[in-house]
Structures are given as C-alpha cells and as structure tokens.
KEDRENDREN-975028 format. One line per 10 residues: number of its first residue (from 1); for each residue x negated, y negated, z negated of C-alpha. Coordinates in Angstrom, 1 decimal. Last residue first. Layout:
BEGIN
NUM> X Y Z; ... .
This chain:
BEGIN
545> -160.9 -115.1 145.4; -160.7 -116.8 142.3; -163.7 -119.1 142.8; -162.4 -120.6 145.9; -159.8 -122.3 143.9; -162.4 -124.5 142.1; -161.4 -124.6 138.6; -160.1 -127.1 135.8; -159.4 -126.6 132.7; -157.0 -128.2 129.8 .
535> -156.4 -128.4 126.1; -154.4 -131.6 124.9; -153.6 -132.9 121.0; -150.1 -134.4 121.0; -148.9 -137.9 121.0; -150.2 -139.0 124.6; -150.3 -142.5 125.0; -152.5 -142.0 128.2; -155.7 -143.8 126.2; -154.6 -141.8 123.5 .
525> -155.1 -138.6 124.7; -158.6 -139.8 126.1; -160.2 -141.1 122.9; -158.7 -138.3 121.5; -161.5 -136.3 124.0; -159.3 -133.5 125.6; -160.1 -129.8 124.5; -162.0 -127.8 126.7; -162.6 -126.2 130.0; -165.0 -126.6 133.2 .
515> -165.2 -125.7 136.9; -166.2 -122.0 138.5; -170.4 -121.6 138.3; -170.7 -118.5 139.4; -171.6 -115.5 137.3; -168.4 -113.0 138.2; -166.2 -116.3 137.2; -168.3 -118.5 135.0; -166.2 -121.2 133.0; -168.5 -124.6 131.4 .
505> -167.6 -124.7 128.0; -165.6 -127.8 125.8; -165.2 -127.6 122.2; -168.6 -128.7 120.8; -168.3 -132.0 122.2; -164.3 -132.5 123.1; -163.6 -133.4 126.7; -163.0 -135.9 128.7; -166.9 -136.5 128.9; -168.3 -133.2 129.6 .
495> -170.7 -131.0 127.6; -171.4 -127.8 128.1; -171.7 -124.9 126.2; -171.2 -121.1 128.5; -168.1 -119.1 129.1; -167.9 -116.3 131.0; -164.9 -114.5 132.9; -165.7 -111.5 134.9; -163.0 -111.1 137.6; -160.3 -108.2 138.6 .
485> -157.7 -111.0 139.6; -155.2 -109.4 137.2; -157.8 -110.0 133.9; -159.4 -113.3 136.1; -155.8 -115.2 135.5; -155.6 -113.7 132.0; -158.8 -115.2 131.1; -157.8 -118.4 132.5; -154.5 -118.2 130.3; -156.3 -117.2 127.2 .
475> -158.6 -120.0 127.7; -156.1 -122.2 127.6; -154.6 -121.5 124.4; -157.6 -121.0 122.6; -158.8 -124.2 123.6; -156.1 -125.9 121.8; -152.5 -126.6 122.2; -149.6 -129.5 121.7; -149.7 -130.0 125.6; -151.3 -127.0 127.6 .
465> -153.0 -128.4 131.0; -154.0 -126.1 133.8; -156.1 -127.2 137.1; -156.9 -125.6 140.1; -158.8 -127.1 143.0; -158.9 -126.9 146.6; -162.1 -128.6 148.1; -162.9 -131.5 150.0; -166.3 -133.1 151.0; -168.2 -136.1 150.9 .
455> -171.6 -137.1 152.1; -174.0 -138.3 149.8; -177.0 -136.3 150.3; -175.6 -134.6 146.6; -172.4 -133.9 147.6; -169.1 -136.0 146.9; -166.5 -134.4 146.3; -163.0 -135.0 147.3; -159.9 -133.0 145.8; -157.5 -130.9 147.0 .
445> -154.3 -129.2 145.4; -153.3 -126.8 142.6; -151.3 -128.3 139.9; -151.0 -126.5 136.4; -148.1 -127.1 133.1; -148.3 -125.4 130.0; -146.1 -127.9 128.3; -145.5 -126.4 124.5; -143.9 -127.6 123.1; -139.9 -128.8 123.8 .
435> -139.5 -132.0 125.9; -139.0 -135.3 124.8; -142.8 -136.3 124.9; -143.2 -135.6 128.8; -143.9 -139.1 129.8; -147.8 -138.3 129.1; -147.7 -135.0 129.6; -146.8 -135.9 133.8; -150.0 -138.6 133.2; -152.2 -136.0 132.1 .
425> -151.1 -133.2 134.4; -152.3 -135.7 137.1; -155.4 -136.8 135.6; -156.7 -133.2 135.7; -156.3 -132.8 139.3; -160.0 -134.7 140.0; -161.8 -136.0 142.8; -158.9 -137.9 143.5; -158.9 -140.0 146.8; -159.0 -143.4 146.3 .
415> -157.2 -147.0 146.1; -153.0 -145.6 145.5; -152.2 -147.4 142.6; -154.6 -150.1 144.0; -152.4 -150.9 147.1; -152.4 -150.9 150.9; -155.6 -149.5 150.6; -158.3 -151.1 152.9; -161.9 -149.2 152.1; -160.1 -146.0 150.3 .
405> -162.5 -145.4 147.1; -164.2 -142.0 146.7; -163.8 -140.8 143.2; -166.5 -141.9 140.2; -168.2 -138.6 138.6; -167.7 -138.4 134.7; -164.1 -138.4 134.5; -163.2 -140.8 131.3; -159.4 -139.8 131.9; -157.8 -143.4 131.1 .
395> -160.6 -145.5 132.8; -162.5 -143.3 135.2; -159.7 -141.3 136.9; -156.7 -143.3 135.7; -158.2 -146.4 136.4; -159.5 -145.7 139.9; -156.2 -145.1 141.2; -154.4 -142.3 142.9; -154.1 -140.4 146.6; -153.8 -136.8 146.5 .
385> -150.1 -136.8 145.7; -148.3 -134.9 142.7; -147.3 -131.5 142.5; -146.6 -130.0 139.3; -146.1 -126.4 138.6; -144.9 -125.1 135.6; -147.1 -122.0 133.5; -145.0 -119.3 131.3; -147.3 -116.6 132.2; -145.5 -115.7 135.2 .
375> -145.8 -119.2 137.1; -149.5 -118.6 136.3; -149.6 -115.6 138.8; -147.0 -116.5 141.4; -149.3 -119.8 141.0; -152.7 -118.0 141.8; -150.7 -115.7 144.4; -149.8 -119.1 146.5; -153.1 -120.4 146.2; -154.6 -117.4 147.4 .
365> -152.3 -117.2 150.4; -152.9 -121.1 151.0; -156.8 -121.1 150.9; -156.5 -117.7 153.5; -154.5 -120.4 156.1; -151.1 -119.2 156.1; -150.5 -117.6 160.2; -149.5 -119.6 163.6; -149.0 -117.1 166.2; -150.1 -119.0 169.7 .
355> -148.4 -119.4 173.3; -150.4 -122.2 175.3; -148.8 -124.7 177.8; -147.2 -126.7 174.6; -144.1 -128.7 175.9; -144.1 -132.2 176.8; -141.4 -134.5 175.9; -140.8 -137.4 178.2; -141.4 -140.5 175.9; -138.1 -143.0 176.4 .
345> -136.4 -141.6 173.7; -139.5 -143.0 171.6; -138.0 -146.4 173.1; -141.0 -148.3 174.9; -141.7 -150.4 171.4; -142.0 -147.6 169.3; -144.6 -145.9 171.2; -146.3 -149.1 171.4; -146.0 -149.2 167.6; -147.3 -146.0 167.3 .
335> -150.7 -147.0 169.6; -151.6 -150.0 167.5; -151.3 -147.4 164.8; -153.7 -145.3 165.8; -155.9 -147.6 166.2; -156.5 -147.7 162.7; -155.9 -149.4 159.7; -152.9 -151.6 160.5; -151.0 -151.7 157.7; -150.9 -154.8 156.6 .
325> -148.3 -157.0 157.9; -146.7 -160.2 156.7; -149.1 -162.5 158.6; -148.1 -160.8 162.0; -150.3 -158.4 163.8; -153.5 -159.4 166.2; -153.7 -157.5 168.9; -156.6 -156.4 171.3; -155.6 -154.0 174.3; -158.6 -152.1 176.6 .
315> -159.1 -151.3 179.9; -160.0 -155.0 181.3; -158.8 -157.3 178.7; -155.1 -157.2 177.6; -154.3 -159.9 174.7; -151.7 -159.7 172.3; -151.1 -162.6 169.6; -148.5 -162.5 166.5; -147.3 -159.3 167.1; -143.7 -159.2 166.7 .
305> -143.2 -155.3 167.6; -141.3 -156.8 171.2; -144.6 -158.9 171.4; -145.9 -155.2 171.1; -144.1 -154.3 174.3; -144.3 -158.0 176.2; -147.9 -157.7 175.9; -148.5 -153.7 176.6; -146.5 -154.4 180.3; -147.1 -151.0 181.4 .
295> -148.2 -149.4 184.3; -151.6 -149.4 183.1; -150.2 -147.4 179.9; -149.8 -144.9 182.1; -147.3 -142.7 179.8; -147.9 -139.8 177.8; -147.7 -141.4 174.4; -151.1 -140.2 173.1; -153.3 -140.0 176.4; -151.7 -142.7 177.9 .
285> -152.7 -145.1 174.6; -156.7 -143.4 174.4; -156.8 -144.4 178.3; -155.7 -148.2 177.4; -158.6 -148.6 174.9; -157.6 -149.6 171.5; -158.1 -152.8 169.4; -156.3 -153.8 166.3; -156.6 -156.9 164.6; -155.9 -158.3 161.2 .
275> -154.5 -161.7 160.9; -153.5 -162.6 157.0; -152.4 -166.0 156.6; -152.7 -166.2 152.9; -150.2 -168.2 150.5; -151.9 -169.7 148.8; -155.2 -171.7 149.0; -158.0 -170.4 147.4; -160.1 -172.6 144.8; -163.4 -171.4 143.4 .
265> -165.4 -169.0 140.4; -163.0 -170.7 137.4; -159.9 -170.2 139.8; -158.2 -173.2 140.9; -154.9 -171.5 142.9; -154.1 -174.2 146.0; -150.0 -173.8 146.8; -149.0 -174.4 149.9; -146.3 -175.6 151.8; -143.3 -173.9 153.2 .
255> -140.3 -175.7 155.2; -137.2 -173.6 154.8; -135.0 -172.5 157.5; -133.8 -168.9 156.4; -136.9 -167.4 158.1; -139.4 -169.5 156.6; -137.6 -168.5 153.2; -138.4 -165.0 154.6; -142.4 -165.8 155.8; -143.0 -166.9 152.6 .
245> -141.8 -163.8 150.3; -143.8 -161.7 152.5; -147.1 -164.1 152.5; -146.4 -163.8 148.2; -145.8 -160.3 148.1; -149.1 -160.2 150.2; -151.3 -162.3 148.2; -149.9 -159.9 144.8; -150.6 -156.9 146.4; -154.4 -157.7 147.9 .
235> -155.6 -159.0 144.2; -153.8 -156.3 142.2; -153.4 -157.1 138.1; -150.6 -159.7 139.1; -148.8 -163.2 139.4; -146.4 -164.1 142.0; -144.7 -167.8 142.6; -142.1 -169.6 144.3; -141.3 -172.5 144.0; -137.7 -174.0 145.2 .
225> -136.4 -177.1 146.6; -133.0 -176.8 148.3; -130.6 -176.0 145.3; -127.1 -175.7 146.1; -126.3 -172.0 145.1; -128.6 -171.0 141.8; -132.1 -170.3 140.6; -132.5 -170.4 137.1; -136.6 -170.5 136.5; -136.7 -174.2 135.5 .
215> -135.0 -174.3 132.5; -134.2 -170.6 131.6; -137.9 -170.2 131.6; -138.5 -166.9 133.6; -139.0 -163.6 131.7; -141.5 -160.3 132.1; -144.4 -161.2 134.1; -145.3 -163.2 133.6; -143.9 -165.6 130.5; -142.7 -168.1 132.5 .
205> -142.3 -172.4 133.3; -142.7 -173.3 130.2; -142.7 -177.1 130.1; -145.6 -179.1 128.9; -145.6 -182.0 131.3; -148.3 -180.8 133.4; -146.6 -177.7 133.9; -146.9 -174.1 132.2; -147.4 -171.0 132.8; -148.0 -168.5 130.6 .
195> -149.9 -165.1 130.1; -150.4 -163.1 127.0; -152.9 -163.4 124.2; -153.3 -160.3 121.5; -153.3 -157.8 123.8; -152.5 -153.6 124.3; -149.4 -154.0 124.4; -148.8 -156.3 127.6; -147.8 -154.0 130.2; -145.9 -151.6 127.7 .
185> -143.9 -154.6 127.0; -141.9 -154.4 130.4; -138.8 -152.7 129.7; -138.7 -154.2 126.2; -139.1 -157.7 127.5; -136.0 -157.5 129.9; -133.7 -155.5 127.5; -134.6 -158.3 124.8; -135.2 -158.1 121.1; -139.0 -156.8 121.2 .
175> -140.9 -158.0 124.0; -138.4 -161.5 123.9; -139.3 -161.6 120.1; -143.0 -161.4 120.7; -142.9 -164.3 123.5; -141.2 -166.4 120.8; -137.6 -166.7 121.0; -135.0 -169.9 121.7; -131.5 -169.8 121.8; -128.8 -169.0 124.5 .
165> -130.6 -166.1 126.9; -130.4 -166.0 130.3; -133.6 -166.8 130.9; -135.8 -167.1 128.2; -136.1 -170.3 126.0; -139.3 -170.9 124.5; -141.7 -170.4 121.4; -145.0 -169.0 121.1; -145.6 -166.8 118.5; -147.2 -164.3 121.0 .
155> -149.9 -166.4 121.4; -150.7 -168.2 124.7; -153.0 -167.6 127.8; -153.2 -169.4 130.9; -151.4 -170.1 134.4; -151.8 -173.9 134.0; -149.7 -176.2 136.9; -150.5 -179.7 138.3; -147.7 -180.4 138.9; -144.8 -181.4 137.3 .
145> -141.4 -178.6 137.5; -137.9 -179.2 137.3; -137.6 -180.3 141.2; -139.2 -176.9 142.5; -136.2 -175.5 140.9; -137.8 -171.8 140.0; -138.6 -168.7 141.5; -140.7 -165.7 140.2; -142.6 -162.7 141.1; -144.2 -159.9 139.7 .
135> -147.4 -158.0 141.0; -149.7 -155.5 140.0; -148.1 -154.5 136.9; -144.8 -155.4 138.0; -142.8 -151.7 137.8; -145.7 -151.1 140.2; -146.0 -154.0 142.3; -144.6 -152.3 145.9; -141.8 -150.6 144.4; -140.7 -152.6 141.6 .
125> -141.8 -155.6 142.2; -141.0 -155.6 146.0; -137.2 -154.3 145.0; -136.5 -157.2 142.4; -137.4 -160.4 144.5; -136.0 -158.7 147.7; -132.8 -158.3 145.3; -132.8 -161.7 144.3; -133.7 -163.1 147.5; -130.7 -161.4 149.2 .
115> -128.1 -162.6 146.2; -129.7 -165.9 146.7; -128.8 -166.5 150.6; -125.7 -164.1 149.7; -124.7 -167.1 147.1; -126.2 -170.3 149.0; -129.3 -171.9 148.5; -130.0 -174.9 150.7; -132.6 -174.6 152.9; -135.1 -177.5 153.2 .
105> -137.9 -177.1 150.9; -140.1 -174.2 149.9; -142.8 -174.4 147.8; -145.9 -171.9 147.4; -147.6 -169.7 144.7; -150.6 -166.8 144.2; -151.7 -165.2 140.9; -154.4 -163.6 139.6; -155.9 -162.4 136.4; -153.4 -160.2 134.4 .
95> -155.5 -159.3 131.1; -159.1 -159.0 131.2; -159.2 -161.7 133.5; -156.8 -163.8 132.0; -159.2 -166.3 129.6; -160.5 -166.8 132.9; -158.1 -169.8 132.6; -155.7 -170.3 136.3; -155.4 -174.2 137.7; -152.5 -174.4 140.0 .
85> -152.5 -176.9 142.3; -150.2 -178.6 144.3; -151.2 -181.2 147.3; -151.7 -178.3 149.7; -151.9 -179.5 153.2; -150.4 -178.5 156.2; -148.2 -175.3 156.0; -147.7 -175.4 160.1; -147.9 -171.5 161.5; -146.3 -169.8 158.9 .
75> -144.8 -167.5 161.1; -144.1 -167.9 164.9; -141.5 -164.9 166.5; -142.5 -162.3 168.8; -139.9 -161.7 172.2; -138.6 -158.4 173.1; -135.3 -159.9 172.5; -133.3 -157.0 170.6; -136.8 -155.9 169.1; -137.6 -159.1 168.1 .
65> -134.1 -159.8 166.2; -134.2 -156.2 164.5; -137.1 -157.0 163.1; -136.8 -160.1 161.8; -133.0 -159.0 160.4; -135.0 -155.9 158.4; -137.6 -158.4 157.1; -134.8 -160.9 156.4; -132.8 -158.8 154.2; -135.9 -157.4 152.6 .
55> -137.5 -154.1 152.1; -138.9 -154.5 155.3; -141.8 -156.3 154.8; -142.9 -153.8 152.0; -144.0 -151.7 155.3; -145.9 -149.2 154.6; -143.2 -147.5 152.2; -141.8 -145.6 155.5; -138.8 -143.8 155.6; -136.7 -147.1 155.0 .
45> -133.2 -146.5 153.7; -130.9 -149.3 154.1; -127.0 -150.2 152.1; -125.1 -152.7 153.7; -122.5 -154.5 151.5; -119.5 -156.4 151.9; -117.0 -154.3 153.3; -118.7 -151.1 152.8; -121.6 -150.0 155.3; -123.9 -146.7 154.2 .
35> -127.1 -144.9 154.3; -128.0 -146.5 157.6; -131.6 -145.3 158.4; -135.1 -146.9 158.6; -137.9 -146.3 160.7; -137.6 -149.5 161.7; -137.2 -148.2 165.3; -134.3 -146.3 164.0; -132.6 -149.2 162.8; -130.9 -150.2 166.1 .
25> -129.4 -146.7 166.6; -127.5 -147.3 162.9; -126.5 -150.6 164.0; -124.6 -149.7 167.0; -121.8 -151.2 165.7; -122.3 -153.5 162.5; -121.1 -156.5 163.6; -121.8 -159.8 166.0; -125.6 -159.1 165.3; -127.8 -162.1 165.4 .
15> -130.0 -160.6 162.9; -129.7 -163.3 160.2; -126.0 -164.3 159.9; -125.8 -160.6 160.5; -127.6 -159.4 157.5; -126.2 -162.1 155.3; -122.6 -161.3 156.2; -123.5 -157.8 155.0; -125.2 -158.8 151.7; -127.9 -156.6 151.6 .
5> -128.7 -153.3 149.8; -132.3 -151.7 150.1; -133.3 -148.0 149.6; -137.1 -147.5 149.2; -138.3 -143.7 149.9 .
C-alpha cells in the first residue's frame, strides 16, 4: 500500500490542525493510518491505492478539512481561458503520445511548500504512473519558458543540460552516465527518437520522462509562477495526475490556468474537469448501512466526502464527485462513502440470525493438493493479481484470444481481466535473471473466458513455467502430476502462438481436452527480456480432478 511523508508544519498549515493529537482517529476515514510522527515529519499509509488524491500533502489536508467541517470545497472552478499551447508531433505515437499541462501563479514557493510537491511529484509517478511509463511529471519557472511549446521527437545526440548536473550531455549520455537516466532507460530502449520539449525560443525544457532542463526545470523557494506539466503512454492516468496536481497548487493559493494540448487529430484543453456521477436509490443505501437513509441528511453527509454537487430527488441520491476523483464505478461506492461520512462507529452492528459451517469450496481443496503436489517436485508458487494489461497478454505473450477489457479502469496496468496465467510466470522470469536455474515456478488462479455466444466466464487455471528448460522438462512435471492424480496424460500437435511450431501439443487428461504445452516462441522470450529459453503449460484446474 502507498506510504507518504509530509512536512509536519506543512500538514497542519494545511489541515487546520493545531497538532497532531487525535490525528490518528482523524485518518481513519481516509482509510489511511499513522505509521509514525517525528519532529518534522509525518509518515501516512493509505490502504487504498484508489485514491492517488491522497498520496499528497494537500490531498490528505483536503480531506481532513471537509470532514472536520462537513462542508465541500470549490475546485478549479474559474481557469478561464487558455492562451498557451502546446503543439504535440504524432511522430510520438508510437512512443509516449500524450501529455497534459497548466500554470500556476500566485503562491510563492517555500521549502516544505516544495518539499511536499516534490514528494507528491515523485510518489504519483511511481505508484500511480508505473515507474513513469504511463505518466511523469515536471515543473519548471513558468517565467523561463516562451510559449508556444513543441512536445516532439529528437535524436539521442541531442545536447542539453540535465538537472542537477554541471555540463552538458546528449540525451544518450544522460541514459547511460546518469543514476536518473539509467533507472529509466528501459522506457526508451527500444527507439531511435525520444521525446522533448521545447519552447518557442529553443530552450529544452525536458527530456520526458527521465530529466528536467536544469534551466527552467529547477524549482526553488521564492518562485511564484510555475508550469506544470505530465506526459505519458496512459491517456486517463496522465489527465488525472495532471487534475490532481491542479487541484493542490489550487489549494496552496495558486491561480491555475490552462494549458490547450494541439494534437494532430484536435486540441484538448488541459487540465480536465472530470465530473462523474453516481446515482443510488435511498432504499438500496438503508439496506447496506442499516440506517434510514430518509432520516438522514445525504447532502450535508457526502458534502462532508467533498462532493462537488449532491442532489436528493424523490427516493433516490444523484452526486457528482470532485474533479480529482475517479473511482466511482458503481453505486456501491456512493453508498461507502456515506458510510464513511455518518462515522462507521456510528453503524450499529448486526449479527448473522442464521448459524452456518463454512467448508473449502471443492475448487480450493483441489487446488491446494495440486500445489502440495508441485511444491514437492521442486515447483515455487507465485501469486499475482487477476487484473493485468492488454500488452502483456497480446503484445509481450502473443496470446491468441484477446482478454476482457474493464470499461473504466483506474489505470491501463490494470485494464482487463487475464484470460491467461502464463503472462504472470513470464514477467516473474523475467526479473528473475540472478537466480540459480532452473525456475520451475506455477500459479493457480482464475481466468475469464469468453464462450462462443459471447458471454464470459471464469475458470481456475494452472499454469507451470521452467526457465532455462525445454519441453521435456515440463512435460515430465505434468506427467508426474497425472502419475499421483491416477490420470491418462496424452499429447496431441497443435499449434499455438506463444509457442514453438513443432514443439508445442495440446494435453489430454483421460481424453479431454486439458490446456496446452510447449516451448515459448523466441519472439516471446525476448519480447519480456528474458535471457533463457522458456517451457511452460497451462491447464484448466478442473481437468485434474
């Protein structure tokens, strides 16, 4: 879960809070808890990754300040007009195509003021834009910078002055010489262009999204006109960085104006007022929470939430959540956050009226004797989420079926559900190079298929991966498996994608069809940056039984 630390006076200056008693209680609603308080510093754990919004100082003092007053707060309710423009070449598609910007005028910078941007600027590209593949952000001295502004391509010879560093290197040199560019190179290997900005008058502004200009990306105490920009792989993740970012220089006092982003297919102004809206009948809100919700007062409760606009209409509650929010999906969680907003000490408890014996599902005791099982021959388990991304089913893995994609992800690491464990093992061999061959590693878990009328369904899957191995290999562990299940293992030709022609089979287990197994494609290995050939199969679960 994200751990945040803020400047201590920072946080109160913020919050309104005289100190830091109580604080602990006051963060529960936040679903966050005090992981420590020195003299300085405040260190946060949030419990719900959600909510990027509140991996900053100011998100965390926002919330506390609306929950204390029961009262919503305005956000980036008078930007104006944009009279700065970015122009973006679709020479970047291919390679990191958007980006989203704004200014911000009127607060002067001081040291926990930057110290607090600094580490929200650090925290949200790491944890909510990958390690800054789909989103990165910079801030510069708005007054070093003439507009109009180019996000476009440049060779790697290309020559500027990083920052923090005393002499000038190409954008090849940073990749290779610096700390900075070699943490980050992996995101660009794989092209001959990378992405610059640049003003009107020439000046490098960055080289996204490893290095700021040390011109005009050095930030420090005393400036008051700042821009701020995020560039990305990840449409909805780099937009809301950038509405998140807005809304906590709003916060500090600044004065926000847009940014309008000239893409080749049309302009978008920046940064996005987002305004989805929930709607749930009363009845549905008693029935989860326990309370009337008739009795309530629903506008003041989710205003305490700072819900941009609540309206009560007959038996039923629209709402409209705040610009930095995005994780409303479902009534559901209109419903939570009233929950959260009447105190969930509040909530009488009710206690089941039925008495029932709660047993393992049959899936789970055969699961659980397939891994005692494979844990025996030599086998690790890895367990890894049932969420992923497109690319690493169908780009890196080749997987012939497409997954189902979520309709309103929160991010694109995370856009569908896998229809495929096989990707998994992959990536785990794929930043497993140090250890000693050979990684026989397996995951069991479900996966979502779709069926032939087009609905979907999930099943629990097996898969096995043997790094530095063959077919042999694997194929001795899936006969074992069926040797102490007392099952018929056949193997017929088949061809699959990710795998090897001529050294892939389809596996019959007592002569139905079970799942596939082979040698990975090279095309595949290398795709992952794997070093070593890979074997692998997967299995449906069902068919050991």
């Amino acid at each position: 879960m994200p751990k945040i630390e803020v400047p201590l006076k920072d946080l109160l200056s913020l919050s309104g809070l005289k100190g830091t008693e109580g604080l602990e209680e006051m963060l529960e609603p936040l679903k966050a808890e005090l992981d420590g308080v020195s003299e300085d510093v405040v260190k946060i754990e949030l419990n719900d990754t959600n909510r990027p919004d509140l991996w900053t100082a100011e998100g965390v003092a926002r919330a506390l300040r609306c929950y204390r007053s029961f009262r919503s707060e305005k956000h980036l309710d008078d930007l104006g007009t944009s009279d700065k423009t970015i122009t973006v070449s679709s020479e970047l598609k291919e390679i990191r195509p958007f980006i989203a910007a704004f200014t911000a005028t009127g607060w002067t910078v001081d040291r926990d003021g930057l110290d607090s941007l600094i580490a929200a600027q650090e925290k949200l590209a790491s944890s909510f834009g990958k390690e800054r593949r789909t989103a990165a952000i910079g801030f510069y001295s708005l007054d070093r910078i003439t507009f109009p502004v180019s996000y476009e391509t440049a060779s790697p010879n290309t020559v500027f002055q990083p920052l923090g560093e005393e002499t000038e290197m190409t954008f090849a040199g940073v990749l290779e010489e610096t700390e900075t560019g070699m943490k980050y190179a992996g995101l660009l290997k794989d092209f001959k262009a990378y992405p610059v900005l640049r003003d009107s008058a020439g000046e490098i502004l960055s080289f996204p999204p490893v290095l700021n200009s040390n011109f005009t990306g050095r930030v420090e105490p005393g400036h008051s006109r700042l821009f701020c920009e995020v560039t990305g792989t990840d449409w909805h993740t780099v937009n809301l960085t950038l509405t998140i970012l807005a809304c906590c220089l709003e916060d500090r006092g600044a004065r926000i104006e847009p940014v309008a982003i000239n893409y080749h297919t049309g302009k978008v102004v920046t940064p996005v007022i987002y305004s989805d809206t929930l709607t749930v009948d009363l009845n549905e809100i008693s029935s989860v929470i326990g309370v009337d919700a008739q009795k309530l007062d629903i506008e003041k409760l989710l205003s305490r939430m700072d819900y941009s606009e609540v309206r009560v209409e007959g038996n039923s509650v629209t709402a409209v959540m705040p610009p930095y929010r995005r994780d409303g999906i479902h009534p559901a969680d209109l419903i939570e956050d009233v929950a959260i907003a009447c105190g969930l000490n509040n909530l009488e408890p009710l206690l089941p009226s039925e008495y029932t014996v709660g047993a393992s599902a049959p899936s789970e005791l055969l699961a659980s004797a397939v891994k005692t099982l494979l844990v025996g021959l030599g086998c690790e388990e890895i367990i890894r989420p049932v969420l992923t991304s497109c690319e690493k089913i169908c780009d890196l893995t080749a997987t012939p079926e497409p997954p189902v994609a979520i309709k309103n992800p929160m991010t694109l690491e995370y856009g569908v559900v896998t229809n495929t464990l096989l990707p998994a093992l992959l990536e785990v061999e794929s930043v497993s190079g140090y250890a000693a061959f050979p990684h026989d590693l397996f995951t069991v878990g479900e996966v979502l298929l779709r069926k032939d009328d087009g609905t979907v369904h999930t099943e629990m899957n097996l898969a096995v991966t043997s790094g530095d191995s063959d077919f042999g290999r694997v194929h001795s562990i899936l006969g074992a498996l069926c040797h102490y299940r007392d099952m018929e293992l056949v193997l017929e030709d088949a061809d699959d994608s990710r795998f090897i022609p001529g050294r892939s089979a389809r596996v019959l287990i007592n002569g139905n069809k079970a799942g596939i197994l082979g040698e990975i494609r090279p095309e595949v290995i290398e795709s992952w940056g794997i070093a070593v050939p890979v074997a692998g199969f997967e299995i449906s679960l069902k068919s050991l039984s």
